[in-house]
OpenMM code with the backbone's topology and positions (N, CA, C; nanometers):
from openmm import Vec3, app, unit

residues = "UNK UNK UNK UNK UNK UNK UNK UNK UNK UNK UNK UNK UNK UNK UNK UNK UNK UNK UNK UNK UNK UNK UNK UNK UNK UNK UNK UNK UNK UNK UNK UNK UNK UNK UNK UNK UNK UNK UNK UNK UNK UNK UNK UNK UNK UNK UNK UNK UNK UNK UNK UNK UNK UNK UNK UNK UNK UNK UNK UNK UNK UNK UNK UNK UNK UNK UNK UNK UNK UNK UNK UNK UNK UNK UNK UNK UNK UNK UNK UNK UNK UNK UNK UNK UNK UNK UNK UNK UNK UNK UNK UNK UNK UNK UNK UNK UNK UNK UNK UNK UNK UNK UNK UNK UNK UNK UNK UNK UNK UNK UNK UNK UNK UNK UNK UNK UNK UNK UNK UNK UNK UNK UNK UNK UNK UNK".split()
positions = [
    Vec3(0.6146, 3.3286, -0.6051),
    Vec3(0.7392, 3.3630, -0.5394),
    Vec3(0.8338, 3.4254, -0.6405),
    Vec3(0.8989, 3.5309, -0.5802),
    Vec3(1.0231, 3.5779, -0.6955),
    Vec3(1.1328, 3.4804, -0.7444),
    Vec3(1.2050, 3.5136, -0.8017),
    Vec3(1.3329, 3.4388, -0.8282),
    Vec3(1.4339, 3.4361, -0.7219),
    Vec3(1.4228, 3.5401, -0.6438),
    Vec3(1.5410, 3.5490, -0.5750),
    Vec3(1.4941, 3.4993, -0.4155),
    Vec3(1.3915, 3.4377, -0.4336),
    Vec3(1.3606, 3.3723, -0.2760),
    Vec3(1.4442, 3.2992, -0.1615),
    Vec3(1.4228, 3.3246, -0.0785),
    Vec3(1.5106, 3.2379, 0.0288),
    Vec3(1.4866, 3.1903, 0.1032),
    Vec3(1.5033, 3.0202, 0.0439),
    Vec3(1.4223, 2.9224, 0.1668),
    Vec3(1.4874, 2.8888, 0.2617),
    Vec3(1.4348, 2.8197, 0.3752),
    Vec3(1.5440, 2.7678, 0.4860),
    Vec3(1.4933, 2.6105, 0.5339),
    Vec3(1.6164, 2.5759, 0.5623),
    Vec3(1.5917, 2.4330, 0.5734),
    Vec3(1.6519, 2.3695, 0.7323),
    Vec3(1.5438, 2.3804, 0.7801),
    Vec3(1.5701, 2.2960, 0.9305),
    Vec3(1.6498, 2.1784, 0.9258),
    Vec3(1.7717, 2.1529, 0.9958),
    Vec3(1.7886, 2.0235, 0.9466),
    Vec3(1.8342, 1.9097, 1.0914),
    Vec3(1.7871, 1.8382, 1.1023),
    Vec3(1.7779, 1.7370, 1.2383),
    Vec3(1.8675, 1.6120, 1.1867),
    Vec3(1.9208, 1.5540, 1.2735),
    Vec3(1.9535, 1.4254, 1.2605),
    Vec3(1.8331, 1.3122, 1.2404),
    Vec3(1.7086, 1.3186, 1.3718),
    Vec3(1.6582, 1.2031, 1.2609),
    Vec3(1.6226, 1.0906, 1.3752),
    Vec3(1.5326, 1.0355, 1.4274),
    Vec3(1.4857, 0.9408, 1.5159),
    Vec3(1.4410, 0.8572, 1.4991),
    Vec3(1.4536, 0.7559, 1.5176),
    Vec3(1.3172, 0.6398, 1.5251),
    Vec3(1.1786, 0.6517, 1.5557),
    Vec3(1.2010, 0.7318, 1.6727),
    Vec3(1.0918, 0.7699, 1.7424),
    Vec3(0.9999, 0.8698, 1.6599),
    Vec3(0.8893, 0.8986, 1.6077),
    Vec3(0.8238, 1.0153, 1.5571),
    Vec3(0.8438, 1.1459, 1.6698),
    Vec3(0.8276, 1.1162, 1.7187),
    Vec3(0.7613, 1.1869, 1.8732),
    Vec3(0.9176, 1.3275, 1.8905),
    Vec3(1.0652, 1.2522, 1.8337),
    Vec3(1.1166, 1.3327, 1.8613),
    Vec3(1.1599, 1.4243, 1.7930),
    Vec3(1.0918, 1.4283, 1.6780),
    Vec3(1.1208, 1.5605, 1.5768),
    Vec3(0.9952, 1.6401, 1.6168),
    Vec3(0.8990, 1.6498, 1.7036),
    Vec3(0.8308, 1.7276, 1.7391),
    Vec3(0.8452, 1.8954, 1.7868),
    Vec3(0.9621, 1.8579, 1.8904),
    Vec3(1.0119, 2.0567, 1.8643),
    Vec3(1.0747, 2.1052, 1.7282),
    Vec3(1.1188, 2.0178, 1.6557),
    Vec3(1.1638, 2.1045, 1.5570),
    Vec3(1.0566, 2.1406, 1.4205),
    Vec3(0.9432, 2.0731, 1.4614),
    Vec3(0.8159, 2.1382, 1.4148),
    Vec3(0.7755, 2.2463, 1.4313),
    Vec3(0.8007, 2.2911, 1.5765),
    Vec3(0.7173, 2.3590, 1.6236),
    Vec3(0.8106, 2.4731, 1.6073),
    Vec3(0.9378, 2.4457, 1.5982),
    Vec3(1.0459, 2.5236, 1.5778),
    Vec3(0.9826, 2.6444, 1.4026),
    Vec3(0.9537, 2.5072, 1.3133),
    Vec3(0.9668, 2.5313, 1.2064),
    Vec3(0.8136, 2.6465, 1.1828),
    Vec3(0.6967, 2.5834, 1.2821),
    Vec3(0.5695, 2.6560, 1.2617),
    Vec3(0.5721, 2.7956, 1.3534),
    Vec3(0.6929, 2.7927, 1.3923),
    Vec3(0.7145, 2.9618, 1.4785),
    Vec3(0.7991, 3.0502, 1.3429),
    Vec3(0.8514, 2.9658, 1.3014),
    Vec3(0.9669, 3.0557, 1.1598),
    Vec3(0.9076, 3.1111, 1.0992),
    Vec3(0.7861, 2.9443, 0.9827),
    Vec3(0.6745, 3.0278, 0.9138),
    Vec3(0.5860, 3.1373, 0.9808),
    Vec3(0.5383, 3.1228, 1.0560),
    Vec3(0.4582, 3.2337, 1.1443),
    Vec3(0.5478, 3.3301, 1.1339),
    Vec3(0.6115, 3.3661, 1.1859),
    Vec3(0.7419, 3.4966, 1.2186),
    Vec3(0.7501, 3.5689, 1.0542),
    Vec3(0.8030, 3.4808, 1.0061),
    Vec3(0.8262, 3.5049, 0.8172),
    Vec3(0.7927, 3.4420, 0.7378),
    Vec3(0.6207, 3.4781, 0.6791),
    Vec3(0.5490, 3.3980, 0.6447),
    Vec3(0.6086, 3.3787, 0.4509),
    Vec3(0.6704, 3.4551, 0.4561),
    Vec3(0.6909, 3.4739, 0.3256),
    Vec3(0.8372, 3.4281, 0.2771),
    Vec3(0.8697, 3.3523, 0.3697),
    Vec3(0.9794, 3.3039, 0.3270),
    Vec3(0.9606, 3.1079, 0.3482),
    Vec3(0.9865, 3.0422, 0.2657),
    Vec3(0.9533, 2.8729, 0.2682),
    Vec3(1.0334, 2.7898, 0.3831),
    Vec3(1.0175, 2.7532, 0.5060),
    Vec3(1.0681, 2.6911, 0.5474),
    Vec3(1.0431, 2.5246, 0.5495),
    Vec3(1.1205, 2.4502, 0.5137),
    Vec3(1.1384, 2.3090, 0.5119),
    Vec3(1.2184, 2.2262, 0.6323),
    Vec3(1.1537, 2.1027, 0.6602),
    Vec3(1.2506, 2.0224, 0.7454),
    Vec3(1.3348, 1.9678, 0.6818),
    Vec3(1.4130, 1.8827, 0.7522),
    Vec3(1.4615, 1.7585, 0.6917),
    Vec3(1.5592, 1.6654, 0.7982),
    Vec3(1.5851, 1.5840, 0.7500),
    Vec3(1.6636, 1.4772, 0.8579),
    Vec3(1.7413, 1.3738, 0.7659),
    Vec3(1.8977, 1.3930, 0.8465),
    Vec3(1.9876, 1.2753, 0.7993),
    Vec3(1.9623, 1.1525, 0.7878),
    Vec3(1.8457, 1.0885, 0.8951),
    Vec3(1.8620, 0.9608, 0.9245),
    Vec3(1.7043, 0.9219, 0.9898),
    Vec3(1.6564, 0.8193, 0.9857),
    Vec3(1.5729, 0.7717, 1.0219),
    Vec3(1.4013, 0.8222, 0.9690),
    Vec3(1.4152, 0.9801, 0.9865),
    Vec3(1.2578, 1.0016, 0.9129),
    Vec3(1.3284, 1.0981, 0.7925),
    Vec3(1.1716, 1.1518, 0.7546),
    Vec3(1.1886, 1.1700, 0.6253),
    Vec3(1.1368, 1.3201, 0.6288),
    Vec3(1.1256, 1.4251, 0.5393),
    Vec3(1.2048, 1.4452, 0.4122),
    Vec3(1.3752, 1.4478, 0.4490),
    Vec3(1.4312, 1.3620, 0.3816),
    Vec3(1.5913, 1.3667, 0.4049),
    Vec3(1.6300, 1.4801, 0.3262),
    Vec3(1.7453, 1.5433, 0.3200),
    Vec3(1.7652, 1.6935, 0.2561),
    Vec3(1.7844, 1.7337, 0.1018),
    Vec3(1.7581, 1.6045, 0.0476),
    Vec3(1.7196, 1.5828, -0.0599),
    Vec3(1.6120, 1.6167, -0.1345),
    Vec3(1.5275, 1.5992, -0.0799),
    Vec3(1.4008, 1.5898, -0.0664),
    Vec3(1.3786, 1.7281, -0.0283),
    Vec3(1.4135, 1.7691, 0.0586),
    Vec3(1.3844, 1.9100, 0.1183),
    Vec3(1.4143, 2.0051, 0.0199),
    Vec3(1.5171, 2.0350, 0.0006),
    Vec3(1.5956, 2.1256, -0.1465),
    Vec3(1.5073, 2.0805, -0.2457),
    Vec3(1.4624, 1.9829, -0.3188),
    Vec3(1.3541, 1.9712, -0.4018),
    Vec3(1.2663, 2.0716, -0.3554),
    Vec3(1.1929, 2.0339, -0.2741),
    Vec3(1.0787, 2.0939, -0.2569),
    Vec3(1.1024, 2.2391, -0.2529),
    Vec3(1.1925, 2.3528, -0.2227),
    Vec3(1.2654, 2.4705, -0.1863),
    Vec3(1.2841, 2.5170, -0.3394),
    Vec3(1.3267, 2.4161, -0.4000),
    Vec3(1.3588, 2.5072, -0.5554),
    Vec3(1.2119, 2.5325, -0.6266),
    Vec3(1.1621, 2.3740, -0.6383),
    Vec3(1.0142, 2.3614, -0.6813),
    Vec3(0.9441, 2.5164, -0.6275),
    Vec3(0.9633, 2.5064, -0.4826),
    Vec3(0.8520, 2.6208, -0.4819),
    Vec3(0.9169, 2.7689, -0.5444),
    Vec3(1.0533, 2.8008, -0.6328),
    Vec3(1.1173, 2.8946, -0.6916),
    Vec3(1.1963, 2.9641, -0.5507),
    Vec3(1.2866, 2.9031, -0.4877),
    Vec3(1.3629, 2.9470, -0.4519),
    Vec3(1.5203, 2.9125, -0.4828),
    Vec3(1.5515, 3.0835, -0.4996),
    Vec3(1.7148, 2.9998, -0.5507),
    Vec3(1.8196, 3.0841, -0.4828),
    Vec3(1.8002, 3.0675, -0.3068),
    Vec3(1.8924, 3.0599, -0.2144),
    Vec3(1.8362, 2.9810, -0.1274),
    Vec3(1.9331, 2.8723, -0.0705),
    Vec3(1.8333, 2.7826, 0.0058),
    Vec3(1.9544, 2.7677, 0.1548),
    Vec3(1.8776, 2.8516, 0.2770),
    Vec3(1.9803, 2.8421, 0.4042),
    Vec3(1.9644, 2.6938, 0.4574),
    Vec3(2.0515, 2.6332, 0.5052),
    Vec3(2.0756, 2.4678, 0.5787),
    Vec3(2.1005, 2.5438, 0.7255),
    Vec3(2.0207, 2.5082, 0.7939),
    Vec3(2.0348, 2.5495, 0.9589),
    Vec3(2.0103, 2.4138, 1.0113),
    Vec3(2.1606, 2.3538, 1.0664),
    Vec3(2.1795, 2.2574, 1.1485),
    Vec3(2.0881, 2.2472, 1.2771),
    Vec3(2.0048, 2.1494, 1.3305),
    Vec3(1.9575, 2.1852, 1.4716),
    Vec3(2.0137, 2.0948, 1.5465),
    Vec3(2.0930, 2.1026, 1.5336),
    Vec3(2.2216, 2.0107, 1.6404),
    Vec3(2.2556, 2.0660, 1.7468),
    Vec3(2.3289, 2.0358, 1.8261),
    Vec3(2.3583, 2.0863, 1.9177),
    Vec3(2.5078, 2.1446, 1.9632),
    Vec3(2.5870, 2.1057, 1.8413),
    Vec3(2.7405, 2.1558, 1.8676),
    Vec3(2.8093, 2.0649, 1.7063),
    Vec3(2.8743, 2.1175, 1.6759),
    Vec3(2.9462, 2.0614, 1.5536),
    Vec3(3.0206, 1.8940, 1.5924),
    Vec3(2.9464, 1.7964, 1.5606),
    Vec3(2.9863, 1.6210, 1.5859),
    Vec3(3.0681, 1.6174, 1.4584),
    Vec3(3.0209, 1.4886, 1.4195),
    Vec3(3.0633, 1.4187, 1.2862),
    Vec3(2.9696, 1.4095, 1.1944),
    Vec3(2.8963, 1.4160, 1.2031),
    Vec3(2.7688, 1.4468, 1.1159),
    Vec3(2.8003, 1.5911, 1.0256),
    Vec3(2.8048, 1.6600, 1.0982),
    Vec3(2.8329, 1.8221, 1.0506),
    Vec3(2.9762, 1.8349, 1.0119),
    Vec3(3.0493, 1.7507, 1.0676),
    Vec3(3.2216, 1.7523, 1.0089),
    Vec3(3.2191, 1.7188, 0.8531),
    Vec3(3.1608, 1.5761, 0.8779),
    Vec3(3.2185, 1.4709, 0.7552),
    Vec3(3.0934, 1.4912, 0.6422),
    Vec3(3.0264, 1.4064, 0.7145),
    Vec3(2.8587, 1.4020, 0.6632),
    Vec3(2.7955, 1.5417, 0.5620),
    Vec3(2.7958, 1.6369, 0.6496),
    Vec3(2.6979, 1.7148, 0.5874),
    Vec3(2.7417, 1.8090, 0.4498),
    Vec3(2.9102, 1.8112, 0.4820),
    Vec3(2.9672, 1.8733, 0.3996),
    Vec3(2.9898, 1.8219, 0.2511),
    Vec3(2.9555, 1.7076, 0.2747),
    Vec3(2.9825, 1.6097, 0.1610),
    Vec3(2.8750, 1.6322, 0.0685),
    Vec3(2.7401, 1.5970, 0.1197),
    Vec3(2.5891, 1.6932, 0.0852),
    Vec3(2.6126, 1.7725, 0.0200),
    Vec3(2.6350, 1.9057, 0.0526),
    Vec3(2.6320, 2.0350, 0.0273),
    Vec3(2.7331, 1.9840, -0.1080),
    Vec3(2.8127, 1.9711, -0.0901),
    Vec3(2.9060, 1.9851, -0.1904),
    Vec3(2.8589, 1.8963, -0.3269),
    Vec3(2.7807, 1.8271, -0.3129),
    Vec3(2.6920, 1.7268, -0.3812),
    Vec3(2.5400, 1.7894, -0.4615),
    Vec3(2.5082, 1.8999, -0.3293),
    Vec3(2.4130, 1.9688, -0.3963),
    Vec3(2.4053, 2.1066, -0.5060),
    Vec3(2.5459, 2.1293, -0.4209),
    Vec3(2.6213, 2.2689, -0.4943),
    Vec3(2.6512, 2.2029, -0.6323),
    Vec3(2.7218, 2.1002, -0.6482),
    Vec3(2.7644, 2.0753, -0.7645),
    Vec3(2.6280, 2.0199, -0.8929),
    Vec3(2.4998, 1.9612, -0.8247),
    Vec3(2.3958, 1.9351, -0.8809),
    Vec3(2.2736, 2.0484, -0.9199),
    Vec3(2.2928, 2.1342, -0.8579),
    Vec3(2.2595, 2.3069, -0.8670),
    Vec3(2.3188, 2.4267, -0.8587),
    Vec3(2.3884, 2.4432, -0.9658),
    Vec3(2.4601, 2.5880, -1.0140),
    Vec3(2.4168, 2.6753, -1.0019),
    Vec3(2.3047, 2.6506, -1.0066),
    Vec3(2.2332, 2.7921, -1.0129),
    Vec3(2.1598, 2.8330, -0.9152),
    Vec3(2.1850, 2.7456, -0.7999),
    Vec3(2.1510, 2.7651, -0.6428),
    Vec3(2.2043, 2.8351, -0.5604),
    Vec3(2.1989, 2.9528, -0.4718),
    Vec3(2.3088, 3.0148, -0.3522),
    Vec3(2.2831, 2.9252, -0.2225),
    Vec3(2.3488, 2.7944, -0.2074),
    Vec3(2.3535, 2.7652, -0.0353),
    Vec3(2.4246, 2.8459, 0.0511),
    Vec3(2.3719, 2.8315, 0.1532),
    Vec3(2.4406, 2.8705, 0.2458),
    Vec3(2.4383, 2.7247, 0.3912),
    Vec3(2.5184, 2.6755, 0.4508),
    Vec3(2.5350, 2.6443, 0.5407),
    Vec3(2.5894, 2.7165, 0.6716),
    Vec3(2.5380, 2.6966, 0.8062),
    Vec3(2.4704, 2.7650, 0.8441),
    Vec3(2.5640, 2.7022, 1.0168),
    Vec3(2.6192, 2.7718, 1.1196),
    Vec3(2.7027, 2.6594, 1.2146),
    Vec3(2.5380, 2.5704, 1.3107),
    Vec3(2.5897, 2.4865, 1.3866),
    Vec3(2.4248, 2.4213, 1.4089),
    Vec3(2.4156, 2.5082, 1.5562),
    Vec3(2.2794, 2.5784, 1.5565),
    Vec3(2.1730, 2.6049, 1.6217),
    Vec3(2.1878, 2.6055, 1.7672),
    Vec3(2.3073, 2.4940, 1.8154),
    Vec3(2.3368, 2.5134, 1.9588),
    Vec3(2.4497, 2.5680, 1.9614),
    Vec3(2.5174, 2.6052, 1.9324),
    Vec3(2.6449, 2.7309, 1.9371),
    Vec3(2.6224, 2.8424, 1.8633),
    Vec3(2.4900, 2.8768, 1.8749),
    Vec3(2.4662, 3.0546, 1.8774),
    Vec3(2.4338, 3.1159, 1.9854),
    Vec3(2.5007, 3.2236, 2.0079),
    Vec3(2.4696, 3.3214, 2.1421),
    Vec3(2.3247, 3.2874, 2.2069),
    Vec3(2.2333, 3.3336, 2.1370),
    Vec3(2.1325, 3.3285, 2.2285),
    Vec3(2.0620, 3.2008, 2.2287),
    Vec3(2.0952, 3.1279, 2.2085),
    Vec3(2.0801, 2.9888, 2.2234),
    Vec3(2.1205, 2.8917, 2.3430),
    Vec3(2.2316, 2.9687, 2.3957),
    Vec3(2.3001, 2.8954, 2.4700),
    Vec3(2.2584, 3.0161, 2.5716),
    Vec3(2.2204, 3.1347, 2.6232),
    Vec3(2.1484, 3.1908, 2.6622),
    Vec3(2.0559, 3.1597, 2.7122),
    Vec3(1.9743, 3.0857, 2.6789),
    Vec3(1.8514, 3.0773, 2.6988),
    Vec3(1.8438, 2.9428, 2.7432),
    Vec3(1.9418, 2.8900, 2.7126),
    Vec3(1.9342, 2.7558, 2.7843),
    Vec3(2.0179, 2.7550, 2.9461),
    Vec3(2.1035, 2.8592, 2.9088),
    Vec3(2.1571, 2.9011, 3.0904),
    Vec3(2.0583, 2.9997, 3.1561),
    Vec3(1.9497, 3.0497, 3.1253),
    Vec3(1.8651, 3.0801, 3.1493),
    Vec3(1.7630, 3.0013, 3.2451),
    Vec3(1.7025, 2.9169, 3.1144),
    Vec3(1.6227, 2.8130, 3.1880),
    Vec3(1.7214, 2.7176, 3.2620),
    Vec3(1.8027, 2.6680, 3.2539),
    Vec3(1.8649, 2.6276, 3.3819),
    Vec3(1.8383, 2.7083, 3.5288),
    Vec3(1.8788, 2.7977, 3.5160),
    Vec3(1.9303, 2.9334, 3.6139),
    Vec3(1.7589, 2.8878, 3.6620),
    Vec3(1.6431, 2.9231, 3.5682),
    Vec3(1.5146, 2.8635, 3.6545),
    Vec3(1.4932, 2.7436, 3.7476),
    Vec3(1.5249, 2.6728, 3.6649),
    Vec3(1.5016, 2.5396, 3.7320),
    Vec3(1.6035, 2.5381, 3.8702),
    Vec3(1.7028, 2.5927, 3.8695),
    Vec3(1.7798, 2.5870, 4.0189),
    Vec3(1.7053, 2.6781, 4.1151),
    Vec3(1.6419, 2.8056, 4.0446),
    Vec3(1.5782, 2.8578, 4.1378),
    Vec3(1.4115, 2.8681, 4.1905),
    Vec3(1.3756, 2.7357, 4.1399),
    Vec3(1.2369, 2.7218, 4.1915),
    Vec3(1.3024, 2.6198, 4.2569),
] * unit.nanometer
topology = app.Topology()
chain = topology.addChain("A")
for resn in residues:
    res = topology.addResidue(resn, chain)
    for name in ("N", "CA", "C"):
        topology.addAtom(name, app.Element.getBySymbol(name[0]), res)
C-alpha cells in the first residue's frame, strides 16, 4: 500500500446479539468489492469487537495514513455528540501523523433516506 492510503472505518454501536452487526458486514463486503483497493474496517462502541481502537490499529498497520470514521447510525444521538468526539480527539492527539476524517452518520445522507422512502413507498404499494 502507498503512504497516502485511505482507509475507512464502518462504525456501529454494537449488540449483544452477533446476529445484529450482520448488515453492516455486508455493508462492509459491498465497499471492499466496489473499492477493492482501499482497506475497509469495522468497528463498534459497545458490546462486540473490533472497538475503534482496534480498528485504526489495524488501518495504520496496514499503511494507511488517512483513516475515514463513517458512523452507521441512524441520525446524530449522544453517542456521536459526546462519545465519539471525545475518540477522535484522543486518536488525533495519539496520531499526528494521521488525516481523520469524521464523517455525519450514514442515516442523514440524501440517498439514504431515499431509499428508505423508497422501500417504504414499496411496501405500501404491494
Amino acid at each position: 500500500m502507498s503512504a497516502n492510503t485511505k482507509g475507512v472505518i464502518l462504525f456501529g454501536h454494537g449488540a449483544r446479539d452477533p446476529e445484529w452487526a450482520e448488515p453492516l458486514r455486508e455493508v462492509q463486503r459491498r465497499l471492499q468489492t466496489a473499492l477493492p483497493q482501499a482497506p475497509v474496517e469495522l468497528a463498534f462502541l459497545e458490546f462486540q469487537s473490533p472497538d475503534l481502537a482496534a480498528a485504526i490499529g489495524t488501518l495504520i498497520a496496514r499503511g494507511c495514513s488517512e483513516i475515514v470514521v463513517l458512523p452507521m447510525f441512524m441520525a446524530p444521538g449522544g453517542h456521536l455528540k459526546r462519545d465519539l468526539p471525545v475518540l477522535m480527539a484522543q486518536f488525533r492527539a495519539r496520531y499526528p501523523e494521521i488525516r481523520f476524517a469524521l464523517l455525519p452518520p450514514v442515516g442523514t445522507a440524501e440517498p439514504v433516506l431515499a431509499a428508505m422512502a423508497e422501500h417504504a413507498a414499496g411496501v405500501l404499494r404491494a
